[in-house]
TORPA-4810 file (N, C-alpha, C, O; in nm, 3 decimals):
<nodes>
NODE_1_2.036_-0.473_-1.444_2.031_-0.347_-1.372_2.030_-0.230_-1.469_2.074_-0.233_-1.584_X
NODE_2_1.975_-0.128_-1.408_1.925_-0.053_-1.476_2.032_0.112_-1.468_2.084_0.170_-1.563_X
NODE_3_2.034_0.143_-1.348_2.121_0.283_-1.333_2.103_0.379_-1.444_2.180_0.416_-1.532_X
NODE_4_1.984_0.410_-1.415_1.913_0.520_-1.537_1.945_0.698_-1.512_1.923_0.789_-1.593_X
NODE_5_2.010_0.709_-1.356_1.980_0.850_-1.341_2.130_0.866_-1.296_2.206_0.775_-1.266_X
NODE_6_2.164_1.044_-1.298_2.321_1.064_-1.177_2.287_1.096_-1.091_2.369_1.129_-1.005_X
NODE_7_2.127_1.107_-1.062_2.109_1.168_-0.924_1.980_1.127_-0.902_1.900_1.122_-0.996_X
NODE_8_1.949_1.095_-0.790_1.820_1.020_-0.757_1.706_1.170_-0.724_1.722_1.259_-0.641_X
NODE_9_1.618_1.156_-0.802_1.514_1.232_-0.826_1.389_1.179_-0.741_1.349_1.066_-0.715_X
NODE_10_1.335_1.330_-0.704_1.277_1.351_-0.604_1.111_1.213_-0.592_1.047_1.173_-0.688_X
NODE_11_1.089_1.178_-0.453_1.015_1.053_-0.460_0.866_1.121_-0.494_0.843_1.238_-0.463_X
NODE_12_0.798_1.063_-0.539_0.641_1.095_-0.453_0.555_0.993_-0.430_0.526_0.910_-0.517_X
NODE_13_0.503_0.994_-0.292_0.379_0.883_-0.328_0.265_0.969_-0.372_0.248_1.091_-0.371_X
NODE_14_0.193_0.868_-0.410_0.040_0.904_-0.436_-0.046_0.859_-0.379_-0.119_0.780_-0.440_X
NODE_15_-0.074_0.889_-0.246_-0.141_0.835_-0.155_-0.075_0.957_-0.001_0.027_1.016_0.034_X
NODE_16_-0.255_0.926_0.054_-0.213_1.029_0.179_-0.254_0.929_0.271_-0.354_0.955_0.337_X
NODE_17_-0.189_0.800_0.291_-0.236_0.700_0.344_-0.131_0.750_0.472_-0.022_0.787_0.430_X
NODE_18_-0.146_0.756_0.612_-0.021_0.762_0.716_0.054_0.634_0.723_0.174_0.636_0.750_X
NODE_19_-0.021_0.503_0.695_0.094_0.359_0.737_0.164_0.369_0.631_0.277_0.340_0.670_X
NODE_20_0.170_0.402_0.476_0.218_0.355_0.370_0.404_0.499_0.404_0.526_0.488_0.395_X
NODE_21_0.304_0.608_0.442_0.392_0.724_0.467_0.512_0.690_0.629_0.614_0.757_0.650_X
NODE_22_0.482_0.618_0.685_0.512_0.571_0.742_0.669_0.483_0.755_0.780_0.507_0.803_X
NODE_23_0.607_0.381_0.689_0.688_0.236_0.613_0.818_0.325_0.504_0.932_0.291_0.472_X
NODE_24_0.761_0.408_0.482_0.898_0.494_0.330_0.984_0.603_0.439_1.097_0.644_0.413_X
NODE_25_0.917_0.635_0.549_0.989_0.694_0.684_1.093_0.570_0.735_1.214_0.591_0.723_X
NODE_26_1.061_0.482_0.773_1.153_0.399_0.842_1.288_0.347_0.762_1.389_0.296_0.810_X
NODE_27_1.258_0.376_0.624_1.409_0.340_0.530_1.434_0.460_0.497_1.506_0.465_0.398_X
NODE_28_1.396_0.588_0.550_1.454_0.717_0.543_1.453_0.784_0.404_1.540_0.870_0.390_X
NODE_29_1.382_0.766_0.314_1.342_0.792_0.215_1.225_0.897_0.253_1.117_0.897_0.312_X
NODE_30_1.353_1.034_0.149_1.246_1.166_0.156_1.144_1.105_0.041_1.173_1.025_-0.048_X
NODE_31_1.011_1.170_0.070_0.912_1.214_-0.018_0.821_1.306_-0.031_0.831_1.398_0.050_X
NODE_32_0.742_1.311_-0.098_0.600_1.380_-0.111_0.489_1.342_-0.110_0.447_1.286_-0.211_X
NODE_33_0.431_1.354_-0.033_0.309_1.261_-0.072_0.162_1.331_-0.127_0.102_1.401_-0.045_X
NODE_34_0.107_1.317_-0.251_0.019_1.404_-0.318_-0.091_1.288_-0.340_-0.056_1.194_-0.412_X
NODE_35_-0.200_1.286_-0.295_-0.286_1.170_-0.352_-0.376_1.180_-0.456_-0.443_1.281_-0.477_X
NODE_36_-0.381_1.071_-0.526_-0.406_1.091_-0.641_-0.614_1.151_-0.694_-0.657_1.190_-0.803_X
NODE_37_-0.682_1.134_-0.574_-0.804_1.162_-0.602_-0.869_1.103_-0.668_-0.974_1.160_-0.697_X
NODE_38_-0.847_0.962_-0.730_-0.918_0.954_-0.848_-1.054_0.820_-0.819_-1.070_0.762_-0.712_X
NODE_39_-1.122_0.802_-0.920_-1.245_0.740_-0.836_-1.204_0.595_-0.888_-1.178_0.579_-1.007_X
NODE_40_-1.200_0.496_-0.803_-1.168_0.385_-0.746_-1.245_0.288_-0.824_-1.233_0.166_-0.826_X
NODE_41_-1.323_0.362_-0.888_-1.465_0.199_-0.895_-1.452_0.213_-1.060_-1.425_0.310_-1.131_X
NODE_42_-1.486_0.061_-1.093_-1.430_0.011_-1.212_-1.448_-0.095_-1.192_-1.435_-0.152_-1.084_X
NODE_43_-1.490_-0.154_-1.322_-1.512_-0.309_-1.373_-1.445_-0.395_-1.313_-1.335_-0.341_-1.328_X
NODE_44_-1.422_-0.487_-1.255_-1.343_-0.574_-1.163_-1.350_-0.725_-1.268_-1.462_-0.757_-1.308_X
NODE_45_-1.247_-0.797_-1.303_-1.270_-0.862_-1.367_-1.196_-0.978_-1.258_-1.261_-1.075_-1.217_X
NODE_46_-1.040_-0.951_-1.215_-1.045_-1.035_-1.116_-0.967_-0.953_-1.036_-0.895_-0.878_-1.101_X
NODE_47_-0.954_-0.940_-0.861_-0.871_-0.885_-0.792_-0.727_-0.872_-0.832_-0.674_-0.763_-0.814_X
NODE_48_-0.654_-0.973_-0.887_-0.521_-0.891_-0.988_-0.528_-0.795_-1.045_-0.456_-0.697_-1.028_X
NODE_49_-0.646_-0.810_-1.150_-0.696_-0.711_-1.257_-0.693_-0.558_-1.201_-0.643_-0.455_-1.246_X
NODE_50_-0.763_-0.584_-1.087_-0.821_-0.409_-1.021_-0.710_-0.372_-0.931_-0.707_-0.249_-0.930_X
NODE_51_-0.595_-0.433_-0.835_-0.475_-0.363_-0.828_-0.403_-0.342_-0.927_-0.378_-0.222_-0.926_X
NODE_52_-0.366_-0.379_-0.993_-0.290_-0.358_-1.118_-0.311_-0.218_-1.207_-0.213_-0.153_-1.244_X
NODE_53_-0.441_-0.180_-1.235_-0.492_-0.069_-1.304_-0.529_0.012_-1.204_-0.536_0.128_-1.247_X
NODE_54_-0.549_0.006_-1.121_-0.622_0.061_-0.993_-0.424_0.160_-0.928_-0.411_0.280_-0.901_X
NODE_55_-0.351_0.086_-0.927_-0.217_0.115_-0.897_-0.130_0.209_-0.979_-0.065_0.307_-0.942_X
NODE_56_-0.145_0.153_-1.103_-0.104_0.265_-1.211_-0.165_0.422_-1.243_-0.135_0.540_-1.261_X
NODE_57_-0.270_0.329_-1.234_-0.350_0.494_-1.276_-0.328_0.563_-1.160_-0.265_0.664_-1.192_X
NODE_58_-0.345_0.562_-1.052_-0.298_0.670_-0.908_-0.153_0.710_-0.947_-0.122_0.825_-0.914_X
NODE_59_-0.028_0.614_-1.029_0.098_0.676_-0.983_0.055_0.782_-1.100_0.041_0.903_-1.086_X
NODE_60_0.036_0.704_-1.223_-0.004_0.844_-1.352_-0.064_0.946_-1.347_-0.031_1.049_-1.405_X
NODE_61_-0.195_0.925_-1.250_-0.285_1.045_-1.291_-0.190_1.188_-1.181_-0.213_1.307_-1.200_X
NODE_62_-0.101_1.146_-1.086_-0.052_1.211_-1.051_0.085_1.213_-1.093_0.143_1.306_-1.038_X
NODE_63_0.164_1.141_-1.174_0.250_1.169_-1.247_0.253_1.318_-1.363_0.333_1.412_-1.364_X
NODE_64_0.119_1.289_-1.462_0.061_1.401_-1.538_0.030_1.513_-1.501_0.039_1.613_-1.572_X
NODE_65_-0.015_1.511_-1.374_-0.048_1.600_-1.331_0.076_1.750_-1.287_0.061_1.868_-1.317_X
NODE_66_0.163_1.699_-1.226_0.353_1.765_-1.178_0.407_1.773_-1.310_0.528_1.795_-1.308_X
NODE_67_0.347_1.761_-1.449_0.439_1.774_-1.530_0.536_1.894_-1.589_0.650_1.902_-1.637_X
NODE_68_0.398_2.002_-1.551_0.458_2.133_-1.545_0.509_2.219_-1.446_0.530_2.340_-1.438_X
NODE_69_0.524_2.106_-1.361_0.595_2.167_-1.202_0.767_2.091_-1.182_0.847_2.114_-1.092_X
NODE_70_0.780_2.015_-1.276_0.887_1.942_-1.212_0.923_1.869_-1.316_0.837_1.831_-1.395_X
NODE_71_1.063_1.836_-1.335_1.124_1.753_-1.480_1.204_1.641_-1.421_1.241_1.563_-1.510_X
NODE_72_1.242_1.606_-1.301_1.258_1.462_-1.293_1.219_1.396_-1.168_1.283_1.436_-1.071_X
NODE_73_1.153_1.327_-1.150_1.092_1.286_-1.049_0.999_1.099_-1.082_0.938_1.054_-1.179_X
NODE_74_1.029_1.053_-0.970_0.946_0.927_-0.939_0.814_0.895_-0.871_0.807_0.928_-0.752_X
NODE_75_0.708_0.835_-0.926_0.607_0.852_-0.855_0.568_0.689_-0.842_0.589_0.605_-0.930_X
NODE_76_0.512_0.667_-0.722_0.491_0.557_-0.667_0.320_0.516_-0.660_0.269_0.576_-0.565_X
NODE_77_0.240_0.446_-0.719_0.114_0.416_-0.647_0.115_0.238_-0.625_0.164_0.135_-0.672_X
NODE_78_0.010_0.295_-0.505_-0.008_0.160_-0.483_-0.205_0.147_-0.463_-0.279_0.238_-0.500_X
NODE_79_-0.255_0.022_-0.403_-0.395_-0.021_-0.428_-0.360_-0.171_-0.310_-0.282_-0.264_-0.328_X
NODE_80_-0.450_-0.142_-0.195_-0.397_-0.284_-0.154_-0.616_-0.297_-0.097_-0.705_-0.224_-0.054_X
NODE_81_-0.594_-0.454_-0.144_-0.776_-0.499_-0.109_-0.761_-0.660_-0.034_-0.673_-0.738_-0.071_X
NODE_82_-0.847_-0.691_0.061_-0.865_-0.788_0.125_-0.990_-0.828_0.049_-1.089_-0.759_0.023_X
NODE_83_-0.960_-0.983_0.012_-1.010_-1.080_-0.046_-1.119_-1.206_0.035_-1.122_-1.322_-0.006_X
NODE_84_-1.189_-1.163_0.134_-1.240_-1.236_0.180_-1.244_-1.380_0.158_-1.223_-1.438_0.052_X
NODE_85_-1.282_-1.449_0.311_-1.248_-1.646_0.294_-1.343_-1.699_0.145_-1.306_-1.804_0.091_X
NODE_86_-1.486_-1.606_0.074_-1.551_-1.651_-0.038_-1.493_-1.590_-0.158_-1.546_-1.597_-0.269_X
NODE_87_-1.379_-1.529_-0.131_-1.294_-1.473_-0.257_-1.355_-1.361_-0.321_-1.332_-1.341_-0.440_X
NODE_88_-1.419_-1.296_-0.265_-1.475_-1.177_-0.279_-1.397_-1.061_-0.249_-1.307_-1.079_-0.167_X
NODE_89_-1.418_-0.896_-0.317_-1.336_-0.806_-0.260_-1.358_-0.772_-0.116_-1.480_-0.780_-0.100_X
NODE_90_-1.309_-0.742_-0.019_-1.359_-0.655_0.097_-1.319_-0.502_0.078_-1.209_-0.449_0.096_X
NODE_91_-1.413_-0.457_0.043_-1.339_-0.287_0.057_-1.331_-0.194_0.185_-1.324_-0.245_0.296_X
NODE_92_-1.333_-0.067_0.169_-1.362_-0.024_0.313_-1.515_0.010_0.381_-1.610_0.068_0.327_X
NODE_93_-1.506_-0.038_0.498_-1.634_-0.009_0.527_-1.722_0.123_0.535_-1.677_0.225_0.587_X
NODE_94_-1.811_0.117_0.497_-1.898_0.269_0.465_-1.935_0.304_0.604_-1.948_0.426_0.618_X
NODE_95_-1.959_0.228_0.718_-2.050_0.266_0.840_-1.964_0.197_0.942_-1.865_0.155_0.882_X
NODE_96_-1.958_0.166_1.074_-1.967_0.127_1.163_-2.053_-0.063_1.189_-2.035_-0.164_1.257_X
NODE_97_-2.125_-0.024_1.106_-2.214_-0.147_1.111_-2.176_-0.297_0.992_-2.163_-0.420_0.992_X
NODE_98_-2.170_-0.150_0.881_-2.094_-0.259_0.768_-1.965_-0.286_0.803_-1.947_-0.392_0.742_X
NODE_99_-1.799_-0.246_0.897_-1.713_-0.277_0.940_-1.771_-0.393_1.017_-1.771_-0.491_0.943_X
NODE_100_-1.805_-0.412_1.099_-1.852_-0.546_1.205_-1.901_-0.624_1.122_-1.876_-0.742_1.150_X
NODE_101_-1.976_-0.607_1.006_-2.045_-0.781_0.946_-1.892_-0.824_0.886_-1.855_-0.940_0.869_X
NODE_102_-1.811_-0.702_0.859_-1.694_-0.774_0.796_-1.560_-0.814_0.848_-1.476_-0.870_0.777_X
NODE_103_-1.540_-0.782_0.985_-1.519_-0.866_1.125_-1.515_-0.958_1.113_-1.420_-1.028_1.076_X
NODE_104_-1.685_-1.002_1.160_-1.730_-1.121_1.153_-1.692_-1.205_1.049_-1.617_-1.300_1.071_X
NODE_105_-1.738_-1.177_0.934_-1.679_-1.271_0.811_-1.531_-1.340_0.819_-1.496_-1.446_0.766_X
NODE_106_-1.465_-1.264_0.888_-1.288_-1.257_0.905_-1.292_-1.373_0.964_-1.256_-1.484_0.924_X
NODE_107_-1.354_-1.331_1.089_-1.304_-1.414_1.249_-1.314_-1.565_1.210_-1.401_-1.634_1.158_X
NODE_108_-1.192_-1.586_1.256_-1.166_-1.739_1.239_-1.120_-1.804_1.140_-1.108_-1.926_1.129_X
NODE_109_-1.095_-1.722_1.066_-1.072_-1.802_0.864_-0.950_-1.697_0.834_-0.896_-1.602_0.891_X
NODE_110_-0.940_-1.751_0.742_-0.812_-1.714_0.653_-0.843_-1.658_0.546_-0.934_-1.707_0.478_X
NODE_111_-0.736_-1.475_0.482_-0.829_-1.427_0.389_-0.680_-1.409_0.319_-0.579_-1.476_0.343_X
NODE_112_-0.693_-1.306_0.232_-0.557_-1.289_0.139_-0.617_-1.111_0.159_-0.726_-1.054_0.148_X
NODE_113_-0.456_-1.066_0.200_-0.447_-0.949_0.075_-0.351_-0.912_0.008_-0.231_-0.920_0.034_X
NODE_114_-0.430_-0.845_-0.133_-0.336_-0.825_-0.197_-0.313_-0.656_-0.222_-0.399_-0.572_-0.196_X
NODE_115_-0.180_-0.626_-0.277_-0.136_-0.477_-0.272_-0.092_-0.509_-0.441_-0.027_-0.612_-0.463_X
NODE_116_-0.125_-0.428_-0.544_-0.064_-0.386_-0.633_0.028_-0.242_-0.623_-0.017_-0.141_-0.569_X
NODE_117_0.157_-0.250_-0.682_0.226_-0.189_-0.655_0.285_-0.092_-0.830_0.276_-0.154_-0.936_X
NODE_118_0.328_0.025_-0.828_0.377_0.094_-0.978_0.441_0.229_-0.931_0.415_0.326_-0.860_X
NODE_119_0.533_0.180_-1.005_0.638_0.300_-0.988_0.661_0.360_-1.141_0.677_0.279_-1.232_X
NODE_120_0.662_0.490_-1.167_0.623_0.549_-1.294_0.732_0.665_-1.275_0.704_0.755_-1.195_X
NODE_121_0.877_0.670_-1.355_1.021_0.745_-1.365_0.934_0.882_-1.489_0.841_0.883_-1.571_X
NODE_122_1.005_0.949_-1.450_0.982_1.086_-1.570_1.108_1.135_-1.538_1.185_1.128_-1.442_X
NODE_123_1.104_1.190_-1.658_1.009_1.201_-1.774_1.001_1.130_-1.873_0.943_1.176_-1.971_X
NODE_124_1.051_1.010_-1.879_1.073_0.859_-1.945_0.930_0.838_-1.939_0.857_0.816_-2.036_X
NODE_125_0.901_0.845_-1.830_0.704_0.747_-1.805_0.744_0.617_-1.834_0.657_0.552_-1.892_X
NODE_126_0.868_0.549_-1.809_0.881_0.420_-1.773_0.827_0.378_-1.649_0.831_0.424_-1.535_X
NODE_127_0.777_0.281_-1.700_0.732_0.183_-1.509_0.723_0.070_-1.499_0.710_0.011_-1.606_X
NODE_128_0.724_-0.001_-1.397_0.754_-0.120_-1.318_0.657_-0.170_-1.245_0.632_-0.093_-1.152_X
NODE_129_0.554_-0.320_-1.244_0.459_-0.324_-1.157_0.480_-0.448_-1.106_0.547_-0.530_-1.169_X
NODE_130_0.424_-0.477_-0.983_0.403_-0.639_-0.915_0.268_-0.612_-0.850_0.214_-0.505_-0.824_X
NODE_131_0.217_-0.773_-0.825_0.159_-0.805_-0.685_0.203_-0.861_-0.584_0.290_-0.946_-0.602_X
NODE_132_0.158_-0.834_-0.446_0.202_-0.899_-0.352_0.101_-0.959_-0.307_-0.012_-0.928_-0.344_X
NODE_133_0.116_-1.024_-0.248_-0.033_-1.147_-0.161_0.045_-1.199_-0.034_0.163_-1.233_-0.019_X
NODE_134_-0.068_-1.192_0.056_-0.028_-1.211_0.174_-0.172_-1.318_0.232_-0.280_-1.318_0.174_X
NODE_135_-0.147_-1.382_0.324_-0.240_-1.464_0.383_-0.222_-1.454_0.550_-0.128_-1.484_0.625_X
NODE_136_-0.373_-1.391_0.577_-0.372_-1.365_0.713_-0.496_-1.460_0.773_-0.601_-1.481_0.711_X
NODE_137_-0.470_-1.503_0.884_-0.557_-1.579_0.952_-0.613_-1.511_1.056_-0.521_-1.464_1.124_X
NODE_138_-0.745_-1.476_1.110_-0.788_-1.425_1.222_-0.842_-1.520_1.311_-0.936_-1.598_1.291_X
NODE_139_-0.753_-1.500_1.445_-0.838_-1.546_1.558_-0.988_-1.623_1.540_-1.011_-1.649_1.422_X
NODE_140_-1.078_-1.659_1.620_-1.212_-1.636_1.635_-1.240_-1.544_1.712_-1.207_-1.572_1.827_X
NODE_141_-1.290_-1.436_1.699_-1.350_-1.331_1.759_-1.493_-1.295_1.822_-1.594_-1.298_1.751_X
NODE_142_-1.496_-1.259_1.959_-1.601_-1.271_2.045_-1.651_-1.144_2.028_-1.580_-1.044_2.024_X
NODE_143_-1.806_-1.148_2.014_-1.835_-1.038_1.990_-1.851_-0.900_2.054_-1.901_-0.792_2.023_X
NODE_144_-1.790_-0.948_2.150_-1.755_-0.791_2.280_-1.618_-0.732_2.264_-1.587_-0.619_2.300_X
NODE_145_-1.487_-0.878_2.166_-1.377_-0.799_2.132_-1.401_-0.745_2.015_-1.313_-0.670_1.972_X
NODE_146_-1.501_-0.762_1.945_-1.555_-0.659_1.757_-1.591_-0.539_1.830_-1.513_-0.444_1.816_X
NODE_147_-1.686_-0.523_1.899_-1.743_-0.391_1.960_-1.641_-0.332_2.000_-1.609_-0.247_1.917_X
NODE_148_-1.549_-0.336_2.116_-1.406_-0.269_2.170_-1.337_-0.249_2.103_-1.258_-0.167_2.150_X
NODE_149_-1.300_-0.290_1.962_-1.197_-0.264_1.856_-1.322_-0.163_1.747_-1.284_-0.055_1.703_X
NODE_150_-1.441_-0.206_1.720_-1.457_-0.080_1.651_-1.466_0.053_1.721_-1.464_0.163_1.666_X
NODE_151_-1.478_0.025_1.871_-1.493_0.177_1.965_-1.354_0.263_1.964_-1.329_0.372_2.016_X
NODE_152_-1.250_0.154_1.866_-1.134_0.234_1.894_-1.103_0.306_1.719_-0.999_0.303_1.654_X
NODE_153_-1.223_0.358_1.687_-1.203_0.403_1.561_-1.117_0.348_1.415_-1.121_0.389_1.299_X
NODE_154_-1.038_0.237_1.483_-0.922_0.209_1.376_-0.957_0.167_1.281_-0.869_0.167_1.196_X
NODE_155_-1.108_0.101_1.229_-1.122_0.063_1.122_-1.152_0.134_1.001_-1.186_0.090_0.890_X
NODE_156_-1.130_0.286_1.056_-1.230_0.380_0.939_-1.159_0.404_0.823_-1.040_0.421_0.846_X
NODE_157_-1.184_0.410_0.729_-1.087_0.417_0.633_-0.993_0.290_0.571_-0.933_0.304_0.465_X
NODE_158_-0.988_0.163_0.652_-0.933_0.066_0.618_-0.994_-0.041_0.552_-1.108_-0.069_0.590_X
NODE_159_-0.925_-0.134_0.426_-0.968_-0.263_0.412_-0.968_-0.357_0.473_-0.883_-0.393_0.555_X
NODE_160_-1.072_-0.414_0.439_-1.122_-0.482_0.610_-1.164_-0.513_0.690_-1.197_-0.624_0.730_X
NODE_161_-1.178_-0.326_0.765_-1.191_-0.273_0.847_-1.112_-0.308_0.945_-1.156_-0.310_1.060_X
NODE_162_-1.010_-0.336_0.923_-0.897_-0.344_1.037_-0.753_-0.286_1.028_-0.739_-0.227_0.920_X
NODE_163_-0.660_-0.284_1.093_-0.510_-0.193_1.092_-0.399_-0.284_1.158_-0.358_-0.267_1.273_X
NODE_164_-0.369_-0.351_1.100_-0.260_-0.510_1.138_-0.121_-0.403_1.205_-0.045_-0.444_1.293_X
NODE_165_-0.113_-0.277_1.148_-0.029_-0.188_1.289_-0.064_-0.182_1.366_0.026_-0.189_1.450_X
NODE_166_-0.175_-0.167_1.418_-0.266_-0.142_1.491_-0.307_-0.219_1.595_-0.253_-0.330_1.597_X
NODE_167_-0.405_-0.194_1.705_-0.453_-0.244_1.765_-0.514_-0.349_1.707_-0.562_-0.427_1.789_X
NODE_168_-0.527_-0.378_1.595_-0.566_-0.489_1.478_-0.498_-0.597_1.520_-0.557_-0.692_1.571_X
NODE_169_-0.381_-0.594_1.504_-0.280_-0.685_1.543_-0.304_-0.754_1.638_-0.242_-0.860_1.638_X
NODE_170_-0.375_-0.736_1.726_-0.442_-0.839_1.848_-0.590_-0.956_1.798_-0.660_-1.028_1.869_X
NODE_171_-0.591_-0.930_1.648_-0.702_-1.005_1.591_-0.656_-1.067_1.518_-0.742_-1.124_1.450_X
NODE_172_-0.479_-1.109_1.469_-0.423_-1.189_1.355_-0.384_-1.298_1.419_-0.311_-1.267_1.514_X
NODE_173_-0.401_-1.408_1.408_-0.333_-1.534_1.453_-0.199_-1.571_1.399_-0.093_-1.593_1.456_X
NODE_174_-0.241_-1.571_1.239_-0.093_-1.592_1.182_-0.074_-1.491_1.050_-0.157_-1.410_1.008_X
NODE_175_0.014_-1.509_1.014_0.066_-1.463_0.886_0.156_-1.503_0.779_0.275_-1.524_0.804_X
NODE_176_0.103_-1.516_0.645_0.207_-1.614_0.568_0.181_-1.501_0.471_0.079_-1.456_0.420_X
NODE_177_0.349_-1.464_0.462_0.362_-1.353_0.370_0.441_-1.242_0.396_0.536_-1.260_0.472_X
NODE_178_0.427_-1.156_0.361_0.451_-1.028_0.362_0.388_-0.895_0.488_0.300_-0.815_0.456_X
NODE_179_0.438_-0.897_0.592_0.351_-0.784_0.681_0.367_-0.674_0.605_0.264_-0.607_0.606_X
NODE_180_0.472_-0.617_0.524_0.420_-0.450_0.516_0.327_-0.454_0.408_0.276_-0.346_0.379_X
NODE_181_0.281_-0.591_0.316_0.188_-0.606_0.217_0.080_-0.531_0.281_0.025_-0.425_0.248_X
NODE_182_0.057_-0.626_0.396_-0.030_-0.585_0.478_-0.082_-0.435_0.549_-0.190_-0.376_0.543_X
NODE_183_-0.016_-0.419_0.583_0.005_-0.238_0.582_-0.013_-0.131_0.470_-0.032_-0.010_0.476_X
NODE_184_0.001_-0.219_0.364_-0.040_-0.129_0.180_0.073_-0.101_0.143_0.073_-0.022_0.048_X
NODE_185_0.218_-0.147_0.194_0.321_-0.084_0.088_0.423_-0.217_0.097_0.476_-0.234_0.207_X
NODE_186_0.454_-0.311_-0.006_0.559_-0.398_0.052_0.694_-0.347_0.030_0.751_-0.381_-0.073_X
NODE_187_0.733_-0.294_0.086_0.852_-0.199_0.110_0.982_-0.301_0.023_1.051_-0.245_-0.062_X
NODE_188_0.997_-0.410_0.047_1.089_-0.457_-0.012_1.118_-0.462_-0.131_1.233_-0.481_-0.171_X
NODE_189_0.990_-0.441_-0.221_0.984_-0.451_-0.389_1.011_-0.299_-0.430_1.062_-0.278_-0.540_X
NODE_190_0.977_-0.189_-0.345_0.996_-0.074_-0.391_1.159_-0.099_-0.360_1.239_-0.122_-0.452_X
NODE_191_1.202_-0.090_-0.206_1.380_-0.071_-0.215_1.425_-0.165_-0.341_1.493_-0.096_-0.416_X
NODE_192_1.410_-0.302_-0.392_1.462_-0.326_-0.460_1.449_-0.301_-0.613_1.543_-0.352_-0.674_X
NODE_193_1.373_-0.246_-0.680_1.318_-0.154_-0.790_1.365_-0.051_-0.775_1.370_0.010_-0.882_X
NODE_194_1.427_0.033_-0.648_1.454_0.152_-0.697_1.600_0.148_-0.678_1.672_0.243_-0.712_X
NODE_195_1.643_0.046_-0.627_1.832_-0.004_-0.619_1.840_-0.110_-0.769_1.950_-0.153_-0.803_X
NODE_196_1.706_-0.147_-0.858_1.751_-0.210_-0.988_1.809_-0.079_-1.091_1.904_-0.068_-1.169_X
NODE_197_1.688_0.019_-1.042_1.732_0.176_-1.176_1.805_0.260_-1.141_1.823_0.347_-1.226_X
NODE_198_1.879_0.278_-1.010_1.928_0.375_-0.948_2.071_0.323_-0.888_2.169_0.393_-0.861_X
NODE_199_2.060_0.225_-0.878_2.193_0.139_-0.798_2.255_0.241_-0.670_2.196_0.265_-0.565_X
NODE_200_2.375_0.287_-0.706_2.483_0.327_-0.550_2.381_0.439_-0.550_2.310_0.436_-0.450_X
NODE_201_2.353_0.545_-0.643_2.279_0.648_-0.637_2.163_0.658_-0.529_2.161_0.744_-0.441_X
NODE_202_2.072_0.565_-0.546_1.941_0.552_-0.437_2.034_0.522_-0.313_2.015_0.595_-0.216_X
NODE_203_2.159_0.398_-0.299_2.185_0.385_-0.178_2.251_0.516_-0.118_2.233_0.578_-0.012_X
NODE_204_2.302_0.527_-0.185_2.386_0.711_-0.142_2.281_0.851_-0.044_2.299_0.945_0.034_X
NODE_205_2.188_0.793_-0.105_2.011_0.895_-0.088_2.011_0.854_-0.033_2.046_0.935_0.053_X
NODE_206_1.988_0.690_0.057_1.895_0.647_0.156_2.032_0.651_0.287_2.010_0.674_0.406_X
NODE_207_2.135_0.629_0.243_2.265_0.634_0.344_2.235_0.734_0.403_2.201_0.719_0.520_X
NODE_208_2.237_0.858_0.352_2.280_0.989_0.394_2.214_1.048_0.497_2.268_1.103_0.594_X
NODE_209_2.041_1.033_0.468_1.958_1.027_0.585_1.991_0.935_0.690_1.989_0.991_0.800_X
NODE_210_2.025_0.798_0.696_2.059_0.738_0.789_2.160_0.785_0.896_2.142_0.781_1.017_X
NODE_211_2.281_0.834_0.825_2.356_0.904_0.894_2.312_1.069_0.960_2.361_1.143_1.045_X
NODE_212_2.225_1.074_0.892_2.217_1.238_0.940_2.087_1.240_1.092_2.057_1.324_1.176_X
NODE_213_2.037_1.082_1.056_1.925_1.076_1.179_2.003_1.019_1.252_1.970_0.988_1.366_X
</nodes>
């Protein structure tokens, strides 16, 4: 254990994702959330490879960025991609049309996703990374329930093209793993990473809101 600070310094994610903002709401953990902007595409050598760098660089490039705004603070990124049943990336869909071929691909099979996760302390610029992997199975899906689920907008913006909070959730059969993986933040590796460097301190932070909601 680590207990690096006397006072738990202010969070941020890097991401303006609402489920990830969400998931850091329900353990009552204030933050900020500033996203990092940065362009996504890059050499892929293997899906570890591209969360991993893909994760860091979002908590950094917005770590660097607050440096002259702020002297102690934690920044969080994350990167989460569905791995299709041919082990391919699925990213997000560009259209309406490209979401449904990748539906389809889903329905009925079993895919993985994975979330790389990095948490980056300042003004140390120490950090901490994992993967998580999750294995989701979809239904077989009829093609009048693909049409009714893309009419409900939820896939825009998602890997996938689906939202396992979501009305999505009526297209998972099973799950072996991690659900908030699934969602883009596995909440459990952050609480316990930030109770390895922070110990009573973070719990003291996350108590206090509890009591005050």
């Amino acid at each position: 254990m680590i207990f690096m600070q006397e006072s738990f310094p202010q969070f941020i994610l890097a991401s303006n994702s609402p489920a990830r903002a969400r998931v850091l709401t329900q353990i009552n953990l204030e933050y900020e959330a500033i996203p990092s902007k940065i362009d996504e595409s890059m050499q892929i050598e293997t899906p570890e490879s591209y969360v991993t760098e893909l994760s860091i660089k979002k908590a950094q490039t917005v770590g660097e960025r607050l440096k002259s705004e702020k002297e102690k603070y934690i920044v969080l990124g994350c990167d989460t991609i569905v791995i299709d049943p041919l082990n391919q990336i699925v990213g997000k869909p560009k259209d309406e049309n490209h979401a449904k071929q990748m539906l389809k691909l889903l329905s009925g099979k079993c895919h993985r996703v994975l979330t790389g996760c990095a948490i980056v302390v300042y003004p140390s610029q120490e950090s901490f990374q994992t993967i998580i992997s999750t294995e989701v199975e979809f239904r077989y899906l009829r093609t009048e329930e693909i049409d009714f689920y893309l009419a409900q907008n939820e896939w825009m913006g998602k890997a996938g093209a689906y939202a396992i909070q979501g009305i999505g959730s009526s297209l998972i059969k099973e799950i072996r793993g991690d659900y908030y993986n699934v969602v883009g933040l596995p909440i459990h590796w952050v609480w316990q990473t930030l109770l390895n460097i922070y110990g009573e301190v973070f719990l003291d932070t996350v108590g206090k809101k509890f009591t005050e909601s």
